[in-house]
N, C-alpha and C positions, 0 to 999 in steps of 0.2 A: 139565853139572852144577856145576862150580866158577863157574863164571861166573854159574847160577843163584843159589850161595850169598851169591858174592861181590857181586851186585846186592841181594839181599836184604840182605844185613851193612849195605853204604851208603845203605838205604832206613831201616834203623831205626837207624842214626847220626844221620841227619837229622831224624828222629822227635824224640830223647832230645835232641838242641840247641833245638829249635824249643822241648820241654816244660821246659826249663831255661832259655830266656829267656822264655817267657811270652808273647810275643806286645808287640802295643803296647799300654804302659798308657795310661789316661786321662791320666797326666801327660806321658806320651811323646808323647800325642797332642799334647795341648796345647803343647807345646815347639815341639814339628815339627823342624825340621833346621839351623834358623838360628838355636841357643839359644834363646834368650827370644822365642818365636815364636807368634802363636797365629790364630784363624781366626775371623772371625766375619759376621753376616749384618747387611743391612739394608736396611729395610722401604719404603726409596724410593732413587732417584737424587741424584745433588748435581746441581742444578740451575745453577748458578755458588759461585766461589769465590772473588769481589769481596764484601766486606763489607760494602760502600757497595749493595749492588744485590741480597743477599741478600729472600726475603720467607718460606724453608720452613724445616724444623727439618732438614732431613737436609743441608743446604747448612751451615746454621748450624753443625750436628754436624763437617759435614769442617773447615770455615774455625775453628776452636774448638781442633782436633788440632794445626793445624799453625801458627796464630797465637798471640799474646799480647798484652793491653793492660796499663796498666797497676795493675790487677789481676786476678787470675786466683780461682774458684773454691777454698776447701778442703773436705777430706771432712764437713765440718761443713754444707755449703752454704752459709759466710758466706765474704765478702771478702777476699781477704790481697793481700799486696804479689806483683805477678809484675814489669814490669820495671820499674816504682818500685820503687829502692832503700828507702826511708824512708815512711813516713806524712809526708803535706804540709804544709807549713805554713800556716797560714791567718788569713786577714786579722779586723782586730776587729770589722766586719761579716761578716764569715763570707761573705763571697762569692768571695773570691778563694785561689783555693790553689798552692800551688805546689810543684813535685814534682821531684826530684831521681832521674834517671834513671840505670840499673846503666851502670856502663863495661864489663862483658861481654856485655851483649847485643848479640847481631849478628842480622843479615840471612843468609838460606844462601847468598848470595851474596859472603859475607863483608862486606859495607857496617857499618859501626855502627848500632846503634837510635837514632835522635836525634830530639830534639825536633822538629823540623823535620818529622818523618815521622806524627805527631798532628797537628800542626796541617796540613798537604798533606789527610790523611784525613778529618778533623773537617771543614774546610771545603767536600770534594771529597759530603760527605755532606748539606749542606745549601745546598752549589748546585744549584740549579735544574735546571740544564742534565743535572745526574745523574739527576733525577726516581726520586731513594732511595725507597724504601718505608717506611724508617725514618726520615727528616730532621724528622719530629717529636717525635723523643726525644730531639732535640738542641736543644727550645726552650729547656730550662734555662740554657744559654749565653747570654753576652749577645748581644742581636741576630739569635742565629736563626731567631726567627718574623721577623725583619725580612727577613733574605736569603732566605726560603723562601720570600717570598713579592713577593717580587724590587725591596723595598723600600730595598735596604741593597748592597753589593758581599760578596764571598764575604770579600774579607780584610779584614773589621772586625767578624768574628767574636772573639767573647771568648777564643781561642786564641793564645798567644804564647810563641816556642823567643826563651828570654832566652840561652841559649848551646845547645852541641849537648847537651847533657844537662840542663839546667832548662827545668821546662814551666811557664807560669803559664796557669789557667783560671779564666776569669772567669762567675760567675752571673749572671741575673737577679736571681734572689731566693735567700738560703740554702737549702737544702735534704738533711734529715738522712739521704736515704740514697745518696750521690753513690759511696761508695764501690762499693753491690752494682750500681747504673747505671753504674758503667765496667767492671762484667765484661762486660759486654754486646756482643755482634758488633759494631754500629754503631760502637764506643769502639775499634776494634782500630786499630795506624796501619796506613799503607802505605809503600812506598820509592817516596817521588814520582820518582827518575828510571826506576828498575825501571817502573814504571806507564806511565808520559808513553813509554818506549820502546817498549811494550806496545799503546800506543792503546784502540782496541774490542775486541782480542784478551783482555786481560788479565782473569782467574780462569776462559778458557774451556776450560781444560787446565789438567794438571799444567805442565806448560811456561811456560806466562806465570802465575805465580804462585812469592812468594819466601816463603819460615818464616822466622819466629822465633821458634816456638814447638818443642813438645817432639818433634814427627813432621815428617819430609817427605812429600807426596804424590807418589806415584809411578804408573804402568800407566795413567792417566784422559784420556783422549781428547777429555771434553767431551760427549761422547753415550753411554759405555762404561757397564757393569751391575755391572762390577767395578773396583779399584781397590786400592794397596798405601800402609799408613804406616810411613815408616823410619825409624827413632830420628835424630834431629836431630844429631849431637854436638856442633854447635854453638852448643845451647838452652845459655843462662845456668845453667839448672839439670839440666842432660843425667847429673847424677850421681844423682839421683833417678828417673830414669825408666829404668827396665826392661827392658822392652820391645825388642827389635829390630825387629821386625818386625810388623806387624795386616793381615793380609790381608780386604780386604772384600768380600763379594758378595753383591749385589743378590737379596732373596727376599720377592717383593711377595704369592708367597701362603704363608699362615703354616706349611700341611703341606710343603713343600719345605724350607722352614728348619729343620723338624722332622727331616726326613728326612736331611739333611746334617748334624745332630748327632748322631740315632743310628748315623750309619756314621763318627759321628768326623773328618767334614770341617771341621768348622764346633764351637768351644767356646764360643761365645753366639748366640742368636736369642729374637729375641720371640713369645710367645703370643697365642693370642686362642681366643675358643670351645671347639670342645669338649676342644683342646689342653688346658686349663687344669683341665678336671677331669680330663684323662688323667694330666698330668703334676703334680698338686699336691701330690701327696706324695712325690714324688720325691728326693732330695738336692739336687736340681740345681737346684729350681723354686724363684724367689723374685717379691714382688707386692710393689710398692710403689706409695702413692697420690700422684700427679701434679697438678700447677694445671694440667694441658694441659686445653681446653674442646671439647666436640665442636657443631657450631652450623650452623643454618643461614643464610646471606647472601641477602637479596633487596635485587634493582637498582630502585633507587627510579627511576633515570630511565628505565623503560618503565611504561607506564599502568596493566597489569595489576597489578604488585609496589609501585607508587606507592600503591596505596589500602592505607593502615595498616590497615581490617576484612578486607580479604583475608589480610593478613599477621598479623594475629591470630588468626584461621580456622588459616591453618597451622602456626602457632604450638603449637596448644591440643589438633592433628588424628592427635597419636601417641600411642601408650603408650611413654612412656620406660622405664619399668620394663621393661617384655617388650623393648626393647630392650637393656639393658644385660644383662639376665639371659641372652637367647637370643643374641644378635648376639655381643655380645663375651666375657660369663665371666670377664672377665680382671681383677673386684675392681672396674673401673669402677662409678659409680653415678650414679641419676640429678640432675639438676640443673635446679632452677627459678630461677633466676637468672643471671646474668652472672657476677658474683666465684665462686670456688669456693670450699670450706669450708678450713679449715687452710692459710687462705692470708695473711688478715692480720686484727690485731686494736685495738679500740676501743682507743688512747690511755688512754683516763682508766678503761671501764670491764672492760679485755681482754678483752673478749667478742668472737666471732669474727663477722667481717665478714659471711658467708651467714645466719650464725645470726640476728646483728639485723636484718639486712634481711626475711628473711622470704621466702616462695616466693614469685615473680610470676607465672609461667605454668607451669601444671600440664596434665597430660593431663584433657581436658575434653569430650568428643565435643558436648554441647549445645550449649556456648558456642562451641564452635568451629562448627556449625550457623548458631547462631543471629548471630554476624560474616562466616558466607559469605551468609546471607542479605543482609545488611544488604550488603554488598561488588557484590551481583549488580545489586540497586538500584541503588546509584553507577556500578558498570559499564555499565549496559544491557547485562547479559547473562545467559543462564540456564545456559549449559554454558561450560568454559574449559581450555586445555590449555595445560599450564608445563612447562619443560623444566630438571630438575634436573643440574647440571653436578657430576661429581666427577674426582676422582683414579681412575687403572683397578689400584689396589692392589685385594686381594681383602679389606679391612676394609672401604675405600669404599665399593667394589661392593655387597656384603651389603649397607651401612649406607642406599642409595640405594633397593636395593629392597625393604627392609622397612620406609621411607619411601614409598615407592610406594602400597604393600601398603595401608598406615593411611592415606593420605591419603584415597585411590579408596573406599574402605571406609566412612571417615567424612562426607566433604565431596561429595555426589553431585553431579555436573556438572562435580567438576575431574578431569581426566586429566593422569596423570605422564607425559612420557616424562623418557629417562635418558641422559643421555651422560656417557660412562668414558674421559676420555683422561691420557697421561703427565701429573705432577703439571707438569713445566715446563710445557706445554702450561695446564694447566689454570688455572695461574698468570695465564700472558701472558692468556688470555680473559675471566679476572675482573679484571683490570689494564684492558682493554679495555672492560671493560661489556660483553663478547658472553657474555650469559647471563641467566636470566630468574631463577634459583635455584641456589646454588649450595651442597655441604655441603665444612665445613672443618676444621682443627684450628687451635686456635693457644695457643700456649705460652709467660707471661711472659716477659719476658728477666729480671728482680727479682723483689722480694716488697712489692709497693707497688700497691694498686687503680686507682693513675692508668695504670700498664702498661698495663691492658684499657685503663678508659674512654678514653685519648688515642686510640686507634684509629680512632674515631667523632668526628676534628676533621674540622671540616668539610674541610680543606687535609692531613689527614693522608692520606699514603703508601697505608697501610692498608685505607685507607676504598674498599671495591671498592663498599659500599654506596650508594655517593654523599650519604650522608647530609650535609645539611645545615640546621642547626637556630643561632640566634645564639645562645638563650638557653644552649642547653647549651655551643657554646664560649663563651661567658662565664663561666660556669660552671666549664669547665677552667683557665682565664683564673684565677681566683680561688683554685682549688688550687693554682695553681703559684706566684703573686705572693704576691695580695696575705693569704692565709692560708698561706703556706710556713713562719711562723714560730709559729702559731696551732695545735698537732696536733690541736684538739677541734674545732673549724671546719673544719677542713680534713676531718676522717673525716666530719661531717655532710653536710659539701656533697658529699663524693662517695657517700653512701650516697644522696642526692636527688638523684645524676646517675644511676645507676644505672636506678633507679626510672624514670625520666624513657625514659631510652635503652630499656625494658624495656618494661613496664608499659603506659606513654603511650605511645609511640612506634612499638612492637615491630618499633624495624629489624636486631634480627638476634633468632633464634631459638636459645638454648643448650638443650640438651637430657641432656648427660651429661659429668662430671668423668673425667678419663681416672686408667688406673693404669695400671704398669708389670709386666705378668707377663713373664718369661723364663726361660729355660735358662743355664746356666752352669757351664760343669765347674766343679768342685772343686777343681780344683787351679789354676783362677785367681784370684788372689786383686787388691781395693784395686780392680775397677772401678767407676769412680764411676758412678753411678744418676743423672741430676737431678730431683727434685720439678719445676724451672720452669726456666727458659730454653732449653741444649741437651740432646737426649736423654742422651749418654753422654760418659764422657773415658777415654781409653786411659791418660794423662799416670801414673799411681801403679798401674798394673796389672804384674803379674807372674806368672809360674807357678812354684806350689813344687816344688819338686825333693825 
């Protein structure tokens, strides 16, 4: 009987503690156990975490965390000094600048930042022998289309460490927006002995990979779903950042990210579909709209994707609309052009780029008919089967077979099949040309229309298309030269690249402007969002207490 009471007594002591602490709050959650601690998901793999060898946003997203160039991102989305000390000095041609780097920046290895370590990276990105996917965002420098194209040696690039902290870089031609072009991945340095020790090893783990930026990468093996950022304390600016700890983990379908925030594993993940009407009213649900572009890629060097009326056919052969509405939800909309809207504006008349160009390929079932006709002709064929290539994320997937769905539906005689593999994977294949069709995202690194159109140089990285056209690289040619100092020339000719690459040509297929819905406790506060380059930055995040 006592023993009955006294069991009873310490069952409802434990009761009355449990309802006087509450339980875990959302903010308790969000802390977790190593103070400033929080959890969150993401919606692919890092692929590498070479800068020079980057071509996805979720690669870009980690190598972003734990590097710096020198400039970095503010919450405004414009340019600020990160390990340039000072704004540079620049010559009265305006081509040359020169940049005075922090004497606190280090390497986590404790090395110094030095100049030395831009120009190793700069060069290491438009040799050849790297075969970057970015080395033609580095033609602005002098010489670089010379060595990309194996014209010139790697060290007479326009890059020079006049001491261990003075960088001078030299242009082609001026160019007014060089500052939001070196936030950019490509622009990050490297520690050329860290690297050269490293060999072929190097960003294929946390291990061969050094910060100098606001996070260390930790737990990533290289092929791992999960991964940890550790506050750096040796970032130049470790006093602003937060943060201890970001744990990451891999949730490629968008209900499981779901599911790991309502039990409070997880204080951010992304939406999509019907998420987005479950959760929009929420506290927690925020949408912002994105320059990411959703697109289709066809490989010009196989015969069937070579005929431009085929690729107009498919162009023409979806509803975008019932896609962006049914598929994604997520505030996306659709898109009949290349540039996206609020993305950049006329010079002389600020009119928005999509707006004056105008729609080029709309959902059209006839026309698209009436180009597969005309396709079958030039083929000598009446029936045709193409195989579209994506990522095996469950946006992908969706997004492949309600492409399927519209094509079979519209274009009779062509048959889809589908193949879903990991995004590295997917990468390496359209790197390869092993693919007849392929769907993608891609997401500025700035806010300049050359970002897109440079992707379609004939010699660019990029270019899984193989697209190769002279007049339009002449065309880029004269954006970047010989109209760099011209802004009302320069905005015409690329609105008549556009057109051209679009319109005329239709070698790639855009179909929808991406947005950004997610989840996000409340009590995180300062995570950056980005309209365009990388998805997200831990760098100003915190949880209120």
């Amino acid at each position: 009987m006592k023993n009955g009471i006294l069991i009873a007594m310490i069952a409802l002591i434990g009761v009355v503690i449990a309802a006087c602490g509450g339980g875990n709050t959302d903010k308790e959650k969000a802390s977790g156990d190593a103070g400033q601690s929080i959890k969150v998901t993401s919606a692919g793999e890092i692929a590498t975490l070479d800068s020079a060898l980057y071509s996805d946003t979720f690669s870009s997203d980690a190598i972003g965390q734990i590097s710096e160039g020198l400039y970095r991102v503010n919450p405004d989305n414009d340019a600020e000094l990160g390990i340039a000390s000072a704004e540079p000095t620049v010559s009265a041609d305006k081509k040359t600048y020169t940049f005075q780097l922090r004497d606190d920046a280090k390497w986590s290895n404790g090395d110094p930042v030095t100049a030395a370590d831009f120009v190793f990276a700069f060069q290491k990105v438009v040799d050849p022998k790297t075969a970057s996917p970015s080395s033609n965002q580095l033609d602005v420098i002098k010489n670089a289309n010379q060595i990309r194209n194996e014209k010139a040696s790697p060290d007479t690039l326009g890059v020079k460490a006049i001491n261990d902290k003075t960088l001078e870089i030299t242009l082609e031609n001026p160019i007014p927006y060089l500052p939001k072009l070196l936030t950019g991945t490509p622009f990050l340095p490297q520690n050329e002995k860290f690297v050269t020790s490293a060999g072929s090893k190097y960003g294929t783990s946390a291990d061969t990979v050094l910060s100098n930026g606001p996070f260390l990468l930790k737990d990533w093996s290289g092929i791992g779903t999960s991964w940890t950022y550790i506050k750096n304390k040796d970032y130049w600016d470790a006093k602003n950042v937060k943060l201890d700890k970001v744990a990451v983990q891999v949730a490629k379908d968008t209900g499981a990210g779901v599911n790991l925030y309502k039990t409070g594993d997880v204080q951010y993940t992304a939406l999509t579909d019907e998420f987005v009407q479950q959760y929009k009213d929420d506290k927690a649900y925020h949408s912002k709209e994105k320059s990411l572009i959703g697109y289709l890629g066809f490989n010009e060097d196989r015969k069937a994707t070579a005929n431009v009326h085929l690729r107009k056919a498919l162009s023409m052969a979806f509803d975008k609309e019932a896609y962006t509405n049914t598929v994604l939800g997520d505030g996306s909309k659709a898109l009949n052009g290349y540039i996206p809207s609020g993305f950049a504006k006329d010079p002389k008349t600020n009119q928005d780029f999509r707006a004056e160009n105008g729609d080029f390929v709309t959902f059209d079932p006839e026309k698209a008919k009436s180009e597969w006709a005309t396709a079958k002709q030039e083929l000598g064929v009446d029936k045709l089967t193409l195989e579209v290539l994506s990522s095996d994320t469950e946006v992908s997937k969706k997004t492949v077979e309600f492409l399927q769905s519209e094509i079979e539906k519209n274009l009779p005689g062509v048959t889809i099949k589908l193949k879903s593999v990991p995004l590295k994977n997917r990468l390496a294949l359209t790197t390869a040309g092993d693919y007849d069709v392929f769907y993608g995202t891609w997401t500025p690194d700035y806010s300049d229309p050359i970002n897109f159109l440079e992707v379609y140089q004939s010699d660019g990285g990029l270019n899984f298309s193989k697209y190769n056209n002279a007049t339009y690289d002449a065309g880029l040619n004269d954006v970047k030269q010989a109209y760099a100092t011209d802004p009302e020339k320069r905005w015409d000719k690329m609105l008549e690249l556009e057109k051209q690459l679009i319109q005329t040509d239709a070698v790639v297929a855009p179909f929808y402007q991406g947005a950004s819905a997610y989840l996000l406790d409340p009590a995180v506060k300062n995570v950056q969002i980005y309209p365009f380059g990388r998805n997200i930055s831990y760098r100003l995040a915190y949880v209120a207490k």
